[in-house]
C-alpha positions as CSV (number, residue, x, y, z in Angstrom):
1,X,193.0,94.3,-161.3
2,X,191.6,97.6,-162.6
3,X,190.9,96.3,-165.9
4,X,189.2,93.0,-164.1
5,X,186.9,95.2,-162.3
6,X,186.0,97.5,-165.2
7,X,185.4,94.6,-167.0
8,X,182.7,93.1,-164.2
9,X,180.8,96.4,-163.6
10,X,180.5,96.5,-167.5
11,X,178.8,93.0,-167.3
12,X,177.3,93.7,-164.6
13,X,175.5,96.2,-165.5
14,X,174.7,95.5,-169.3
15,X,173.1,92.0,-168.8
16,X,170.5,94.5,-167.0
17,X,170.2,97.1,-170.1
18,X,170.0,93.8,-172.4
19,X,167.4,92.7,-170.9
20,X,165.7,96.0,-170.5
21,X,166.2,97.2,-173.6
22,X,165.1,93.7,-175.4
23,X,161.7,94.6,-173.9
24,X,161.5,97.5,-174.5
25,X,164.0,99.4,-176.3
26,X,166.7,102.2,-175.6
27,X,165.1,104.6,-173.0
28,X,167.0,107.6,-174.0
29,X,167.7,108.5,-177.3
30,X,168.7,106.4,-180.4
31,X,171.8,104.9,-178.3
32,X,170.3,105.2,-174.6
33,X,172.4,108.5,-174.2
34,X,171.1,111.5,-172.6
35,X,171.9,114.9,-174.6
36,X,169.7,116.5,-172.9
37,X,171.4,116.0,-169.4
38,X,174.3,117.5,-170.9
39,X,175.5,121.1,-170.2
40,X,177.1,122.5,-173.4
41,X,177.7,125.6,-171.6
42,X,180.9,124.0,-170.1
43,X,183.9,123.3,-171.8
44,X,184.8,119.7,-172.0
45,X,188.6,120.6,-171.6
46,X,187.9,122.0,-168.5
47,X,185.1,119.6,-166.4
48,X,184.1,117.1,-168.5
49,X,181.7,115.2,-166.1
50,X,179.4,118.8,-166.0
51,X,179.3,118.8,-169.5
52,X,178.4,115.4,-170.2
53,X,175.7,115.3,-167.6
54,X,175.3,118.8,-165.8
55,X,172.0,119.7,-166.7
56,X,170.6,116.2,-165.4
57,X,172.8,116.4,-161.9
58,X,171.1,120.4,-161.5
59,X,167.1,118.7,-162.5
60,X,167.3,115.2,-161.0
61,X,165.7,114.6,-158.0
62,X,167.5,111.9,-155.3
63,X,164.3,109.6,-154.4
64,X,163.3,109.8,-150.4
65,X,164.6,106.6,-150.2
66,X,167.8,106.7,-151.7
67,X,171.2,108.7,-150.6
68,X,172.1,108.7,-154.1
69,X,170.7,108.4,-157.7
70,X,171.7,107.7,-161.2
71,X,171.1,105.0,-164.3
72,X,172.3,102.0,-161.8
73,X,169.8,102.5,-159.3
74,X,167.4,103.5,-162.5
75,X,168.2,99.4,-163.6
76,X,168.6,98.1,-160.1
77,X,164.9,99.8,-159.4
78,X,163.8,97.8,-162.6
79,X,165.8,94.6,-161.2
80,X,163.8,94.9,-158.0
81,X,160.6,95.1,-160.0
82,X,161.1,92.3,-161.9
83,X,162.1,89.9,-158.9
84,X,159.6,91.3,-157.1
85,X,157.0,89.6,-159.4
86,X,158.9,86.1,-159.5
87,X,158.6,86.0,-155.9
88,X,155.1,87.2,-155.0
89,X,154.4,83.9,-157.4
90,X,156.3,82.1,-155.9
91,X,154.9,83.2,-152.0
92,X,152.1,81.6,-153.2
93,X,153.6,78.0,-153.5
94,X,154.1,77.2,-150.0
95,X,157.3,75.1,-149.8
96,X,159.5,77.0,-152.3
97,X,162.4,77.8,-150.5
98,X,162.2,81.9,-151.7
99,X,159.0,81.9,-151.7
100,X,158.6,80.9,-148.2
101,X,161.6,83.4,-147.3
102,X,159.9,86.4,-148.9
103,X,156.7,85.9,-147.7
104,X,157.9,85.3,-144.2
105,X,160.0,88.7,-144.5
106,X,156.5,90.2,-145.5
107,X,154.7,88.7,-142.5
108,X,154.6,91.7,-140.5
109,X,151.7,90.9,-138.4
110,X,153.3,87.2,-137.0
111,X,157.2,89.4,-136.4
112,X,154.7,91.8,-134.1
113,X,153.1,88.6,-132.4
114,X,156.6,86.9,-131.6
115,X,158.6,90.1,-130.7
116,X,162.3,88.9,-129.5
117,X,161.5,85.2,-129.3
118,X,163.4,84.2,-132.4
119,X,166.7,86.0,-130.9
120,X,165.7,85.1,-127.2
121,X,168.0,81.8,-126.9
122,X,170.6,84.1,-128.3
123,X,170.8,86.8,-125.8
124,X,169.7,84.2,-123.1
125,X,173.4,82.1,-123.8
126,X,174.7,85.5,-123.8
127,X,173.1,86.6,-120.2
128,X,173.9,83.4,-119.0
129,X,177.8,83.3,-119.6
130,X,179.3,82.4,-116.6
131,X,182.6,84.3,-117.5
132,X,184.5,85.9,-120.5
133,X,185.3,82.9,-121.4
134,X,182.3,81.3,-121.5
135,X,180.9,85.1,-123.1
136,X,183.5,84.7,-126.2
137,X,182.2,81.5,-127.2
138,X,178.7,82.2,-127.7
139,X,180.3,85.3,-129.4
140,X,181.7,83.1,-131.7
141,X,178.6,80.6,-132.2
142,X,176.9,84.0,-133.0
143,X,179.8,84.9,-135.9
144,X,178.3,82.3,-137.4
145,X,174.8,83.5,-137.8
146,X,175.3,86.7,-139.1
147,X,176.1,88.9,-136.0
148,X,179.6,90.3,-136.0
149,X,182.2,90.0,-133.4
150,X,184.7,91.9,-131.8
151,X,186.9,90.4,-134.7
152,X,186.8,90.1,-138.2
153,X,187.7,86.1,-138.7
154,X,187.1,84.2,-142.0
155,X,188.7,82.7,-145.0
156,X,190.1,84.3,-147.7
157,X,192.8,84.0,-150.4
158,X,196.1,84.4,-149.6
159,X,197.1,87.6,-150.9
160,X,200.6,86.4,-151.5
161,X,199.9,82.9,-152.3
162,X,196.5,83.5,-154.5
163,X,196.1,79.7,-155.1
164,X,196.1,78.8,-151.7
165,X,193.3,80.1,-148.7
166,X,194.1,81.4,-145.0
167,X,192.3,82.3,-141.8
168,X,192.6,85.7,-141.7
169,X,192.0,88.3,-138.7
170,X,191.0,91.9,-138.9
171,X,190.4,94.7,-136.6
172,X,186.6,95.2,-136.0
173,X,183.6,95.3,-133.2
174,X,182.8,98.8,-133.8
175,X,179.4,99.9,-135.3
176,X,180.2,103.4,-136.2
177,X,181.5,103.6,-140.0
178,X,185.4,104.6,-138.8
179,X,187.7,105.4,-136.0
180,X,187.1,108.4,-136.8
181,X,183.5,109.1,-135.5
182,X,184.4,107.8,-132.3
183,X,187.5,109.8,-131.8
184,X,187.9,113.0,-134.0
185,X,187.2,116.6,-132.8
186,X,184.6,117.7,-135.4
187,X,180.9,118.9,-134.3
188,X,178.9,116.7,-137.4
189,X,180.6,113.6,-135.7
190,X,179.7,114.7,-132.2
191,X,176.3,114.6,-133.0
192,X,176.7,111.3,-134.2
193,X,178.1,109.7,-131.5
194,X,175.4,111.2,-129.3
195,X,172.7,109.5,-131.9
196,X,174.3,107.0,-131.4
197,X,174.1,106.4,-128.0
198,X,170.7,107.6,-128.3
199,X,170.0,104.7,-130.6
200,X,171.8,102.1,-128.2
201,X,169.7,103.2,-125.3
202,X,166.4,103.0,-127.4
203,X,167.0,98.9,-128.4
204,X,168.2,98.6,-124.5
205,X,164.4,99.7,-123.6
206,X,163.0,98.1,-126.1
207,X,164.7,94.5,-125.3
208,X,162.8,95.5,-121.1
209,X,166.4,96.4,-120.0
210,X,166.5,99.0,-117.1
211,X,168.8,101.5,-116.3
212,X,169.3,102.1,-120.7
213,X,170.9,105.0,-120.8
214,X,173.8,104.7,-118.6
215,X,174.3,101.0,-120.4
216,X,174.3,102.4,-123.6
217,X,177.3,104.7,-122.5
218,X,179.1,102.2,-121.1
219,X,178.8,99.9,-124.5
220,X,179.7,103.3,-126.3
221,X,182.8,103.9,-124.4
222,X,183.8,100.2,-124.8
223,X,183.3,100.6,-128.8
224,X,185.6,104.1,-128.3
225,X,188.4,101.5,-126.8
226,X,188.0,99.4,-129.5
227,X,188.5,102.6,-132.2
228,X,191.5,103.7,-130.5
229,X,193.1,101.0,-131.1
230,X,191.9,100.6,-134.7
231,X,194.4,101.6,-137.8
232,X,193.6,104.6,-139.7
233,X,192.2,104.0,-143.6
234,X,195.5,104.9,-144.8
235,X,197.0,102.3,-143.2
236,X,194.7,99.5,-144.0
237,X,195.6,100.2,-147.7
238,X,198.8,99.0,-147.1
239,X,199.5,96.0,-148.7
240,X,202.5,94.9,-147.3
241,X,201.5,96.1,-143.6
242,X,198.4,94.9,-143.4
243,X,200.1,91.2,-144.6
244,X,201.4,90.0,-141.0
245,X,201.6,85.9,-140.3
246,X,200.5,84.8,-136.9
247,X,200.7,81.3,-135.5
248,X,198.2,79.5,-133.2
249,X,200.6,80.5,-130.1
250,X,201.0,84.1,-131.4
251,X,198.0,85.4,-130.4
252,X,197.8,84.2,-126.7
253,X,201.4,86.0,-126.6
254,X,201.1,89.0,-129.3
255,X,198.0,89.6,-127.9
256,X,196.9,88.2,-124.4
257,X,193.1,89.0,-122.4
258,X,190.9,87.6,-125.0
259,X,190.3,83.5,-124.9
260,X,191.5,82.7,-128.5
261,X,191.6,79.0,-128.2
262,X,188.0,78.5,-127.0
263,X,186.3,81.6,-129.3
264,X,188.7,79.8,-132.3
265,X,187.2,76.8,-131.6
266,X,183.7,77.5,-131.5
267,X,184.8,79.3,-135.1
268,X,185.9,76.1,-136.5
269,X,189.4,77.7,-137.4
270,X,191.4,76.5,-134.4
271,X,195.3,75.5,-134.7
272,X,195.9,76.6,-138.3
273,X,199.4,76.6,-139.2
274,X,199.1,80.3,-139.7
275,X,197.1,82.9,-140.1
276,X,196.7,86.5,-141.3
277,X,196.6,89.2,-139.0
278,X,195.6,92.5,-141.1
279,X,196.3,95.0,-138.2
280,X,198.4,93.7,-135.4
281,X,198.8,96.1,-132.8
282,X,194.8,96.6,-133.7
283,X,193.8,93.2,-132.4
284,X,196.4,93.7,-129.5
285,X,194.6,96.5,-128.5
286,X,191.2,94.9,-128.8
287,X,192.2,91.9,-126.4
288,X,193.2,94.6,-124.1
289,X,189.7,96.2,-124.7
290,X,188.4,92.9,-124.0
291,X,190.1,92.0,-120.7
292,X,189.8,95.5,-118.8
293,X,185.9,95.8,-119.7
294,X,183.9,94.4,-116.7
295,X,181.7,91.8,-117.9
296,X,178.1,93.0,-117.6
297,X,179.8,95.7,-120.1
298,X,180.3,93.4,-122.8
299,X,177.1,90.8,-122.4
300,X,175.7,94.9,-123.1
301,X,177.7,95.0,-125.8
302,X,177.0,91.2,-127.5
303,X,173.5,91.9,-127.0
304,X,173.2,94.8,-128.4
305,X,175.1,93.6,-131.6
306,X,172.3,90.9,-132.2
307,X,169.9,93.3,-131.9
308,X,171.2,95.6,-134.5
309,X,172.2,92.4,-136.9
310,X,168.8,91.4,-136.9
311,X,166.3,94.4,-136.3
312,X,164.8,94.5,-140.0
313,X,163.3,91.3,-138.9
314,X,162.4,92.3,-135.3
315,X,158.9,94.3,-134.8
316,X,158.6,97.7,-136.2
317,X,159.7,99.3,-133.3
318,X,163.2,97.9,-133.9
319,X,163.2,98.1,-137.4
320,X,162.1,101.9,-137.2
321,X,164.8,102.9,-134.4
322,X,167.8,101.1,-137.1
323,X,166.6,102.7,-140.1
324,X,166.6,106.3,-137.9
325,X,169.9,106.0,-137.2
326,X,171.6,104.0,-139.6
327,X,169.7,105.1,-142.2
328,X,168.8,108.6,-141.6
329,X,171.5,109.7,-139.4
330,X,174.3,108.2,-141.2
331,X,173.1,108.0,-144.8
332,X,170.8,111.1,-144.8
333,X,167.8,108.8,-146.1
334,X,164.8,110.3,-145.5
335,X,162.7,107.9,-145.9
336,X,162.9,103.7,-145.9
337,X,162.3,101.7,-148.4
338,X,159.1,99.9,-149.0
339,X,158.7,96.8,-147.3
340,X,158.8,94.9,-150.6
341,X,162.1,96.1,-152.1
342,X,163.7,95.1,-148.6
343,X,162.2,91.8,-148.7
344,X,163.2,91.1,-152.1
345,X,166.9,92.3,-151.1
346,X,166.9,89.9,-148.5
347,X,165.5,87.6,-150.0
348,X,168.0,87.6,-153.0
349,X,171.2,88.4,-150.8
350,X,170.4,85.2,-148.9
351,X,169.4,83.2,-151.7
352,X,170.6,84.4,-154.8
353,X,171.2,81.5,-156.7
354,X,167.7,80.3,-156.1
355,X,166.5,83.3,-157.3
356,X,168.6,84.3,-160.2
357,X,168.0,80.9,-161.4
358,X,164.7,82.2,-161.8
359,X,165.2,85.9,-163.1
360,X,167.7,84.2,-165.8
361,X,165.3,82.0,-166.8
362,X,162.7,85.1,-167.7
363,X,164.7,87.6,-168.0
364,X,167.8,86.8,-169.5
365,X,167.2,84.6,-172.9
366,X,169.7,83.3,-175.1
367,X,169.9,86.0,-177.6
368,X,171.0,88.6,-174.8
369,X,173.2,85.4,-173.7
370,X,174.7,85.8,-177.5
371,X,175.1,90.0,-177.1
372,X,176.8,89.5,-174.1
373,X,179.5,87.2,-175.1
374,X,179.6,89.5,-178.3
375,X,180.4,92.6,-175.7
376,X,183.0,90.0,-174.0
377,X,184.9,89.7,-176.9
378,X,184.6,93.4,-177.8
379,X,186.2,94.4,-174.8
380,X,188.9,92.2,-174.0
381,X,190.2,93.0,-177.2
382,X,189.6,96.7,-176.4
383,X,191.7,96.6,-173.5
384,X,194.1,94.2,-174.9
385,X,197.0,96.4,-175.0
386,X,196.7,97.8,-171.4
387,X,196.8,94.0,-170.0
């Protein structure tokens, strides 16, 4: 699996250089290697990474829009350029599928003029539920479209069966990166979780909700529930632990208070002859959540989720309050990133074959096509003997 990996970042990363450097040649040095980031004052033997590159980690500067920096941003900063360009052509063809995505992404002025309308049937289906019930389906219509749920449900491979695929079902519904931030002593993530219910209460006023604040602790303290019952990292690398077969019946037994026959169906994964629960007593705990939290609580808590799913296409006010917290508060980004460069990321993590169809087409011509397969060959019989 390590060697797999190894294998796909190399790729990964060199059909960028070729294509960089058949434009334009190595950027550093003969070989593209930096001596002069090196710090020779430092014994290999005894830290190797400050001696290879020392003197570039003490004189680099992290970009205002980035929480990190180094030669894959420097080539994903030249991917973005180069997409960039195919797509501003390609705005200008109505009717092109990206083109008509980016530029619509770009349209600030018309995401000002229609404010929360395209979400509005959303959160109306979720202020109109009836009942839990009635509040888990449209939940689960909403998994669908992007806007996570209170839990993790999709397909995957079979861990243990690799040639077959399985429903599988994971702890999830918080919004915070870890259990951690909601429950652990520590004064950093004390600030954050009052940021974060800062943030809450600032989308609650700007959807016209009253009464924000005390909402946005409410939804905070449901999201707390959730963590507490969440596994620790540790445990989630467990292989053989986080491998548990459920059937259809197991839930409404194993773990009772949340409507799993009506939120499965609305999934389109109902009666399966089993499934893969990742954290059991997680998703126990979570129903519980579920079935004690009044239900004003959680249409709070649904809405909120769409807004924070879709505020980089919601007017600025939105977008700005996300990028302060998420951004800022949790990444330490000073500053967000040009309208472009997130259009073109949306705009490629929606419809990336469309586009790299495109930016193979200009970018990657058959003589890089030939180096590639050339490094392929290298290094599978590189690692040959570790396979």
């Amino acid at each position: 699996m390590r060697v797999s990996r190894l294998v796909s970042t190399i790729l990964a990363s060199t059909i960028a250089v070729t294509a960089l450097a058949a434009q334009d040649g190595p950027r550093i040095g003969t070989y593209g290697f930096d001596t002069k980031g090196m710090d020779t004052s430092v014994k290999p033997g005894d830290d190797f990474d400050r001696f290879a590159s020392g003197t570039w980690e003490k004189t680099t500067e992290i970009p205002a829009d980035r929480a990190s920096w180094g030669m894959f941003h420097v080539l994903q900063d030249q991917s973005l350029a180069q997409t960039h360009a195919i797509l501003e052509e390609s705005a200008k063809r109505p009717g092109t599928k990206i083109g008509d995505f980016y530029a619509a992404y770009m349209d600030e002025a018309t995401i000002a003029k229609k404010g929360l309308t395209p979400v509005k049937p959303w959160l109306n289906a979720i202020a109109g539920a009836k009942d839990k019930s009635a509040l888990a389906i449209e939940a689960a219509k909403l998994q669908t479209k992007g806007v996570g749920g209170l839990f993790g449900m999709g397909v995957t491979q079979d861990s243990k069966a690799p040639d077959t695929y399985v429903v599988m079902a994971a702890q999830s519904g918080t919004s915070l990166p870890d259990r951690d931030y909601y429950l652990k002593d520590d004064v950093k993530l004390a600030a954050i979780r009052t940021a974060y219910q800062g943030y809450l209460t600032q989308l609650l006023t700007l959807a016209g909700e009253s009464n924000a604040q005390a909402r946005a602790a409410a939804v905070f303290e449901f999201e707390k529930a959730l963590a507490t019952a969440h596994w620790s990292r540790v445990e989630n690398r467990d292989a053989d632990k986080t491998y548990n077969k459920w059937t259809f019946a197991d839930f409404e037994t194993k773990a009772p208070g949340y409507p799993w026959g009506q939120a499965m169906g609305a999934l389109g994964v109902p009666k399966q002859r089993f499934y893969i629960v990742r954290q059991p007593s997680a998703v126990t705990g979570e129903a519980k959540a579920f079935a004690d939290a009044p239900l004003a609580v959680l249409k709070d808590y649904y809405m909120l989720r769409v807004l924070k799913s879709y505020a980089s296409v919601l007017p600025k006010p939105f977008e700005q309050a996300d990028f302060a917290f998420t951004g800022t508060v949790l990444s330490g980004v000073p500053q967000q990133q040009s309208r472009w460069k997130r259009a073109v990321s949306a705009t490629s993590g929606s419809l990336g074959e469309e586009v790299g169809k495109l930016y193979v087409a200009r970018y990657f011509p058959p003589a890089s096509k030939a180096e590639m397969d050339k490094l392929v060959v290298n290094v599978r019989a590189a690692m040959h003997d570790r396979l």
